[in-house]
The first five atom37 places (N, CA, C, CB, O) and aatype in JSON, in Angstrom:
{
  "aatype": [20, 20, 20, 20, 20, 20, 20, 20, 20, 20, 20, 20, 20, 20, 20, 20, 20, 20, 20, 20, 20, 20, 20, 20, 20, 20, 20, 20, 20, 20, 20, 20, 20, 20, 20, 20, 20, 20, 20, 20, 20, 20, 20, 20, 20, 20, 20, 20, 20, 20, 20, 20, 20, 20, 20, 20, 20, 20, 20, 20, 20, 20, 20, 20, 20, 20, 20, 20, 20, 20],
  "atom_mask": [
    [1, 1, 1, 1, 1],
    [1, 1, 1, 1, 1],
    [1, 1, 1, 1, 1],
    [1, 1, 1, 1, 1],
    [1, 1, 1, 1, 1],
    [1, 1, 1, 1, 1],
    [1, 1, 1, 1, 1],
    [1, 1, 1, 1, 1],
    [1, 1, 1, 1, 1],
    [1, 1, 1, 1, 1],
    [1, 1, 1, 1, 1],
    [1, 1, 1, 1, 1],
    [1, 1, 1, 1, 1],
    [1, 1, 1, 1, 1],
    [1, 1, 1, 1, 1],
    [1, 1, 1, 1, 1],
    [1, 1, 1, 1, 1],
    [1, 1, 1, 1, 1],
    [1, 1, 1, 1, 1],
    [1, 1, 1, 1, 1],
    [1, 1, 1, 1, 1],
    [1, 1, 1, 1, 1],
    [1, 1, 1, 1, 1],
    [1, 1, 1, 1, 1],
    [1, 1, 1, 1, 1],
    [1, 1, 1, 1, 1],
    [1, 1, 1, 1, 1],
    [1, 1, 1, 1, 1],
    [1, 1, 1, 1, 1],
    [1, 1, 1, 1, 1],
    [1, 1, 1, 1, 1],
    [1, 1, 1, 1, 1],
    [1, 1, 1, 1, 1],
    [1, 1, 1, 1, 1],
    [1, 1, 1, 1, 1],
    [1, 1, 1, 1, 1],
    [1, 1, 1, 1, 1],
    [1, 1, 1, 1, 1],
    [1, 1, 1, 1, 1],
    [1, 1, 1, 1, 1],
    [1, 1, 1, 1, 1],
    [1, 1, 1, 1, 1],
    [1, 1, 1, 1, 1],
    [1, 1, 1, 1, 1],
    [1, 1, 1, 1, 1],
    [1, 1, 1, 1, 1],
    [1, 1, 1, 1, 1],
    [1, 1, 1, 1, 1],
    [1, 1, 1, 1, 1],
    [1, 1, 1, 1, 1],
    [1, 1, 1, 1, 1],
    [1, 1, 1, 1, 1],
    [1, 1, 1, 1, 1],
    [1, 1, 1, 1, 1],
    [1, 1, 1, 1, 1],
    [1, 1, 1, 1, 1],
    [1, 1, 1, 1, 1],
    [1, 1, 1, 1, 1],
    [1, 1, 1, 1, 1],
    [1, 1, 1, 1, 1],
    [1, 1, 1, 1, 1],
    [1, 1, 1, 1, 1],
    [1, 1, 1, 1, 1],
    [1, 1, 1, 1, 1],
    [1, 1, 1, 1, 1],
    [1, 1, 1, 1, 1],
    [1, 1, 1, 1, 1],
    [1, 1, 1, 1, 1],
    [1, 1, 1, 1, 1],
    [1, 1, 1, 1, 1]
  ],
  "atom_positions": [
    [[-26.41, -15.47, 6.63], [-25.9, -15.99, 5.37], [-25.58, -14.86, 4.41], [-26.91, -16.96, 4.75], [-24.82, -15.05, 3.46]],
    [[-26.14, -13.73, 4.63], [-26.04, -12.7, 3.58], [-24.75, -11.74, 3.92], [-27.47, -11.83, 3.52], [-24.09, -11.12, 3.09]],
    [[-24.54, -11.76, 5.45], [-23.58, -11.0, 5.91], [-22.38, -11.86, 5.45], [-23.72, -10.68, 7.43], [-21.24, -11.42, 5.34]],
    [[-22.73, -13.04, 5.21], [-21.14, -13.94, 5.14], [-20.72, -13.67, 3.53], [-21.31, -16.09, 5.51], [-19.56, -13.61, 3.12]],
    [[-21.87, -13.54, 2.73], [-21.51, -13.39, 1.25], [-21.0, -12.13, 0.76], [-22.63, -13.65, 0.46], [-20.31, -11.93, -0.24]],
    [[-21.55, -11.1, 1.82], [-21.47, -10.1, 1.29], [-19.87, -9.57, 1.46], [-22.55, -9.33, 1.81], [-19.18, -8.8, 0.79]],
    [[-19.55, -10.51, 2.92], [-18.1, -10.64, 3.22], [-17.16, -11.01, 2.42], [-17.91, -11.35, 4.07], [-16.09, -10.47, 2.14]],
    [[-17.63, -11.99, 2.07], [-16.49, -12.65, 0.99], [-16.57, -12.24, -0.36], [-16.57, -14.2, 0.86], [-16.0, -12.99, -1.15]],
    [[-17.14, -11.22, -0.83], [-17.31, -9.99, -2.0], [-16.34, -9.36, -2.02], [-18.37, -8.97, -1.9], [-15.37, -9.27, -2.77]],
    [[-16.81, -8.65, -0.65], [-16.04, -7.42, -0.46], [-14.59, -7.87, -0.35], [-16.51, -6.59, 0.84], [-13.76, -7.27, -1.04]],
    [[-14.21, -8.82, 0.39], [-12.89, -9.27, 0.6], [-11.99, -9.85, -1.1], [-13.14, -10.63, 1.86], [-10.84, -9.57, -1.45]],
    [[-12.99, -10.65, -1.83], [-12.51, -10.73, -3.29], [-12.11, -9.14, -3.99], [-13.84, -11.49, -4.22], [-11.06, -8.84, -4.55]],
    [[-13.17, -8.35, -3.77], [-12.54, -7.15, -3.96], [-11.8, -6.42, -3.11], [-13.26, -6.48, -4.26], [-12.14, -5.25, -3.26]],
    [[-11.2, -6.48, -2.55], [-9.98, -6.1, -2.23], [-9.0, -6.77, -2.63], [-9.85, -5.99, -1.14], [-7.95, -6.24, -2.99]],
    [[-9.3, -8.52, -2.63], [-7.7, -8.57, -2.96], [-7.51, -8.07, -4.51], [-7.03, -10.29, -2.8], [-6.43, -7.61, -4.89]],
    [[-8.71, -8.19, -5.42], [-8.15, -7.61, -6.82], [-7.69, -6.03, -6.73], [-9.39, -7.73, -8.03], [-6.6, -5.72, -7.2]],
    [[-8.27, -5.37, -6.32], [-7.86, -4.03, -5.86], [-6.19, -3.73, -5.38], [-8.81, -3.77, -4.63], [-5.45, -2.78, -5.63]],
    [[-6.0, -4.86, -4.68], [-4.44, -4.75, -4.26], [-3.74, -5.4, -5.29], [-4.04, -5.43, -2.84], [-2.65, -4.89, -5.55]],
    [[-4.22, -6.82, -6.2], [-3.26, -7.13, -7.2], [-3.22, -6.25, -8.45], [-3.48, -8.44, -7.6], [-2.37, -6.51, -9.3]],
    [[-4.22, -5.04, -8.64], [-4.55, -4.29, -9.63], [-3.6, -3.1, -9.45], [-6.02, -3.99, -9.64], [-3.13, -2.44, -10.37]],
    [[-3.41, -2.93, -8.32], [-1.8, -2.11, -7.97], [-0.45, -2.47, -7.77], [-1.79, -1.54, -6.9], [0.61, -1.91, -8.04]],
    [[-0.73, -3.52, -7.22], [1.13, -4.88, -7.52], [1.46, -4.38, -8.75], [0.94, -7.2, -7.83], [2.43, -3.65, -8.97]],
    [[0.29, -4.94, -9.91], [0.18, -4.67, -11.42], [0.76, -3.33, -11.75], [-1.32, -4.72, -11.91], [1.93, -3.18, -12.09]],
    [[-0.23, -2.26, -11.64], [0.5, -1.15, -12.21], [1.9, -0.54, -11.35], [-0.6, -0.02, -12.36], [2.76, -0.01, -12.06]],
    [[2.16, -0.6, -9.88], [3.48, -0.87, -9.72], [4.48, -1.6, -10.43], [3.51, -1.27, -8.82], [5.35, -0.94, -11.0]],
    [[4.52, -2.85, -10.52], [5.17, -3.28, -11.02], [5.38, -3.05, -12.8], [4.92, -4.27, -10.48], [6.35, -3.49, -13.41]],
    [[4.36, -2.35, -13.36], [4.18, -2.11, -14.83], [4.92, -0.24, -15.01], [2.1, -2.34, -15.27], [5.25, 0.42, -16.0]],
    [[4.91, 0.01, -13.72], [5.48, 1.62, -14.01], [7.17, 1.36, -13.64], [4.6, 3.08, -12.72], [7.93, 2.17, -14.17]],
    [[7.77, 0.29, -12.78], [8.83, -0.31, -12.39], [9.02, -0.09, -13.64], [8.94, -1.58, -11.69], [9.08, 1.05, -14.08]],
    [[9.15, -1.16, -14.39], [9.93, -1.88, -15.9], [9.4, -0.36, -16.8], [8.93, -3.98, -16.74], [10.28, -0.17, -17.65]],
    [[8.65, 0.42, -16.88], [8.75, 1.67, -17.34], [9.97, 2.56, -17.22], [7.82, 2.24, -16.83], [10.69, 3.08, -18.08]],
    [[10.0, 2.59, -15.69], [10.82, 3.98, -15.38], [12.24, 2.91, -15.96], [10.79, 4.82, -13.22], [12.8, 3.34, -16.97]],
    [[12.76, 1.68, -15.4], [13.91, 1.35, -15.91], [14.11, 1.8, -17.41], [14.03, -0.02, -15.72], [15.0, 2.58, -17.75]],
    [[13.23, 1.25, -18.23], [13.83, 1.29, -20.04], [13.87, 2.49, -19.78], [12.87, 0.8, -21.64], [15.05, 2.81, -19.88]],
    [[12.97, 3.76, -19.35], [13.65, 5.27, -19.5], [14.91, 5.16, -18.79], [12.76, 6.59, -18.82], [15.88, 5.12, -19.54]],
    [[15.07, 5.11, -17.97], [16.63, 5.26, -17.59], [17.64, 4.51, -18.11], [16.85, 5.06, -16.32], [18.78, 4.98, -18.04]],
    [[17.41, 3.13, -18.78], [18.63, 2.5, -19.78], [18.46, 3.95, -20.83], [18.18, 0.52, -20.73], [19.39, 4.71, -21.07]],
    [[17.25, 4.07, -21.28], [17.63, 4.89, -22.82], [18.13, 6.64, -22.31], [15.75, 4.98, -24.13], [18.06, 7.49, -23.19]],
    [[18.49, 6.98, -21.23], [19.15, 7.89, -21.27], [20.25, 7.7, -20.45], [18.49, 8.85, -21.08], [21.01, 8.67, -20.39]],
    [[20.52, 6.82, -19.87], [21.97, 6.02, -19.83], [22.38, 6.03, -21.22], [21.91, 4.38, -19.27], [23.12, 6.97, -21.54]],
    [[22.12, 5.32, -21.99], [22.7, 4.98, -23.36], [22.46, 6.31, -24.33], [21.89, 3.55, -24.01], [22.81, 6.36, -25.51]],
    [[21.83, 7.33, -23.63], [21.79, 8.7, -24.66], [22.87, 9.1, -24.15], [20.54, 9.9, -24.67], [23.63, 9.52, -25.02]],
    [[23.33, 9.17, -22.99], [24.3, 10.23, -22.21], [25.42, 9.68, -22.17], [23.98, 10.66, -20.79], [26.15, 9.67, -23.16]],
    [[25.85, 8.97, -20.72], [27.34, 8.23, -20.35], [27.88, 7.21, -21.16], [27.33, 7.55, -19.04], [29.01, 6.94, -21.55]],
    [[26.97, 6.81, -21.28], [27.44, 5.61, -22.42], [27.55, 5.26, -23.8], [26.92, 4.82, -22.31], [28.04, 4.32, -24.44]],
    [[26.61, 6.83, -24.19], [26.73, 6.39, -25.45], [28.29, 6.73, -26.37], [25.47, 7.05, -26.09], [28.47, 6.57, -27.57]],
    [[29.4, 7.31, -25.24], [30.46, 6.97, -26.44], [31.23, 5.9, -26.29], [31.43, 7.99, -26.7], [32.35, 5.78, -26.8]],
    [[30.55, 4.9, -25.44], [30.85, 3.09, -26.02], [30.09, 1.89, -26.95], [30.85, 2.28, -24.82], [30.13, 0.68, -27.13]],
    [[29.35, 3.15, -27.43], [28.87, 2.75, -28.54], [28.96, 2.91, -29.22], [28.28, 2.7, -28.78], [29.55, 3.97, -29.43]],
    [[28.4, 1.81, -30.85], [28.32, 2.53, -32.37], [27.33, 3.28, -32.39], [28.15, 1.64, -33.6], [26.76, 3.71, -31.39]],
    [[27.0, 3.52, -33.62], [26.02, 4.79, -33.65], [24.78, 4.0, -34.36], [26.66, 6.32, -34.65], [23.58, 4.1, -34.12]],
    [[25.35, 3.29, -35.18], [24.09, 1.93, -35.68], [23.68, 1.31, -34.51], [24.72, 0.51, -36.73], [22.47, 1.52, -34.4]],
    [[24.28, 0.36, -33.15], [24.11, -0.25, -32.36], [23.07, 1.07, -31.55], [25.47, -0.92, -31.85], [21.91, 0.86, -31.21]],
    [[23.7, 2.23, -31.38], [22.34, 3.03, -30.59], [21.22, 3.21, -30.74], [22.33, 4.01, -30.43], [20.43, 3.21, -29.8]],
    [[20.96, 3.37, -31.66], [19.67, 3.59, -32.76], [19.09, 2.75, -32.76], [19.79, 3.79, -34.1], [17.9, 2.94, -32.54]],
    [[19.54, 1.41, -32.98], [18.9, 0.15, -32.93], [18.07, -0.1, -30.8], [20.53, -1.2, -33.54], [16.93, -0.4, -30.42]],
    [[19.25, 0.18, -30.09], [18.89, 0.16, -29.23], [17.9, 1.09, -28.44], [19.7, -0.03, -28.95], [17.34, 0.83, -27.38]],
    [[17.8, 2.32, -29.26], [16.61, 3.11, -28.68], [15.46, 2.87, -29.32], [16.78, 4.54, -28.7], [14.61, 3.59, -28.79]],
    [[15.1, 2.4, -29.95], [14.16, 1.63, -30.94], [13.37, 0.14, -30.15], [15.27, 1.11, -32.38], [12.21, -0.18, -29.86]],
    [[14.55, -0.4, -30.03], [13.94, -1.19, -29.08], [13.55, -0.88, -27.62], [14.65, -2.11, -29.04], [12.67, -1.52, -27.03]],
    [[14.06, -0.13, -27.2], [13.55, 0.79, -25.73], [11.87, 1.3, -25.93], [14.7, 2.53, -25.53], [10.93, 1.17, -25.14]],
    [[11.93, 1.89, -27.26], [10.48, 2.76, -27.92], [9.83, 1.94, -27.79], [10.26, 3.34, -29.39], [9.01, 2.13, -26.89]],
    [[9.75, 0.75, -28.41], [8.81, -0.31, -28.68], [8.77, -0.75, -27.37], [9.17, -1.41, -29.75], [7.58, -1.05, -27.22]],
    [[9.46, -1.0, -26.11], [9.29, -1.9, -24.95], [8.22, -0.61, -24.13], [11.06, -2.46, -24.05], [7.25, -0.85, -23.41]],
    [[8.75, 0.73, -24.51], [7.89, 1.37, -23.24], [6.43, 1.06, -24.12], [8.29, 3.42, -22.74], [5.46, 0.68, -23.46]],
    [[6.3, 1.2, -25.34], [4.42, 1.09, -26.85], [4.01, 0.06, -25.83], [4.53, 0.1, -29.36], [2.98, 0.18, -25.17]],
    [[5.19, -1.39, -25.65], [4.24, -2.14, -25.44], [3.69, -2.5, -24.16], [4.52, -3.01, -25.96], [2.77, -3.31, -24.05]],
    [[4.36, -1.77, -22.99], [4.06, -1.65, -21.23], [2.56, -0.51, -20.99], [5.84, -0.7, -20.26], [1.91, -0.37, -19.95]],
    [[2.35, 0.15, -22.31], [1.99, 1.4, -21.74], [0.18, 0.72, -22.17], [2.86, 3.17, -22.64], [-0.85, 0.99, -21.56]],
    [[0.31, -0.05, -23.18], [-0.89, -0.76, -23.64], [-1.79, -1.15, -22.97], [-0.71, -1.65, -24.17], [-2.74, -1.73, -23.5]]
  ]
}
């Protein structure tokens, strides 16, 4: 009975262990993208932009990586 509990411990921890890395995979994913929109939009693109519309838009990039990194 103890070997069976101790089984199904260990096995709960693992699967959090593996969703605790899905997690930060998937949380460094949507990271690395907003860096690469905001130097997309620093570099190639930014002369299809306004210069108000950029600003605004790297601002909101700032705030999306504040709030992934939390």
């Amino acid at each position: 009975m103890a070997k069976l509990i101790l089984f199904d411990v260990k096995g709960k921890m693992i699967m959090q262990d593996k969703m605790e890395k899905e997690r930060a995979d998937s949380k460094n994913a949507v990271e690395e993208y907003v860096y690469e929109m905001r130097d997309k939009l620093s570099g190639p693109l930014s002369e299809f932009m306004r210069e108000s519309v950029g600003s605004c838009s790297h601002s909101y990039l700032a705030e999306g990586v504040s709030c992934i990194i939390v």
